[in-house]
C-alpha positions as CSV (number, residue, x, y, z in Angstrom):
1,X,-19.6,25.4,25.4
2,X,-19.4,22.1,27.3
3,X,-16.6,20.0,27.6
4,X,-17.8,17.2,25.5
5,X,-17.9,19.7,22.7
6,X,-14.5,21.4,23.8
7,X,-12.4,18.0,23.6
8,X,-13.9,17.1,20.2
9,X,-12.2,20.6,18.8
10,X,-9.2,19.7,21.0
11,X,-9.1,16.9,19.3
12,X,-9.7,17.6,15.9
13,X,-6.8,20.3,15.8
14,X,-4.6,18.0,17.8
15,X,-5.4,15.8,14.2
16,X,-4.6,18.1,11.6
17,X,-0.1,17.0,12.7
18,X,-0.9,13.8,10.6
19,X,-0.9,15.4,7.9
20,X,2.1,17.2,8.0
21,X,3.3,13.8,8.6
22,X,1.4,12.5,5.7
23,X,3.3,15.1,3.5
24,X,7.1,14.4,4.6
25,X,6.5,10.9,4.3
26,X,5.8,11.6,0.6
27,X,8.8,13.7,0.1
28,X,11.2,11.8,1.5
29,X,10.1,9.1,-0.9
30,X,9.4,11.8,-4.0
31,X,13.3,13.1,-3.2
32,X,14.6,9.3,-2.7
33,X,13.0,8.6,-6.2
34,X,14.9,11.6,-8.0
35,X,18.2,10.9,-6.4
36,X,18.2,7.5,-7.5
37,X,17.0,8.5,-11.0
38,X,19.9,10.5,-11.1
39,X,22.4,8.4,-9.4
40,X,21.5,4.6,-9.6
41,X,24.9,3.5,-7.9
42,X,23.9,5.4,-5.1
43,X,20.7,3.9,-4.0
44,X,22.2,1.3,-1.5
45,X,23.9,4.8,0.5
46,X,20.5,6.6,0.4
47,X,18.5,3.9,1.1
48,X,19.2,4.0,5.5
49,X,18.4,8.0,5.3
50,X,15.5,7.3,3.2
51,X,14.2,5.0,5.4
52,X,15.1,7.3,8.5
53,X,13.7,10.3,7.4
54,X,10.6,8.1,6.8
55,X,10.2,7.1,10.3
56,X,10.5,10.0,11.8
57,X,7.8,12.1,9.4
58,X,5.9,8.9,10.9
59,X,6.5,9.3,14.3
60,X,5.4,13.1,14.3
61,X,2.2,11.9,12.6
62,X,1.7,9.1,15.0
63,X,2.4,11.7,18.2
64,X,0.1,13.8,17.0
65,X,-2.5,10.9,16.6
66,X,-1.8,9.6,20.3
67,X,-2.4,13.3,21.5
68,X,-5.6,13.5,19.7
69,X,-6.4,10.4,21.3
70,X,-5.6,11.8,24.9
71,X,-7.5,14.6,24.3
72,X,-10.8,12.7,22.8
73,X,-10.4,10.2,25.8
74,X,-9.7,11.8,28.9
């Protein structure tokens, strides 16, 4: 195998961490829309968490893009 071929499978499995990320983004929002279902008055005290727990199941996705990236490009 050469290592054109070897950094394009590097790379690909470096890609498959967005969609973890890609998943937790969408339930942090799925659990954010049942807890304010349930609770209206709380929505102003959920919505920092919400909006945390967002950005980091982002930023796992987006490290694993830039390590894909490293990979592909190096």
């Amino acid at each position: 195998m050469d290592v054109v071929s070897a950094k394009m499978i590097g790379a690909g499995l470096a890609a498959i961490g967005v969609i973890g990320g890609g998943i937790g983004v969408g339930q942090v929002w799925a659990q954010y829309m049942n807890a304010v279902a349930r609770n209206p008055s709380m929505e102003d005290r959920l919505r920092t968490p919400a909006f945390l727990g967002f950005a980091l199941s982002e930023a796992t996705s987006l490290f694993a893009l830039v390590i894909a990236l490293i990979i592909l490009f190096t």
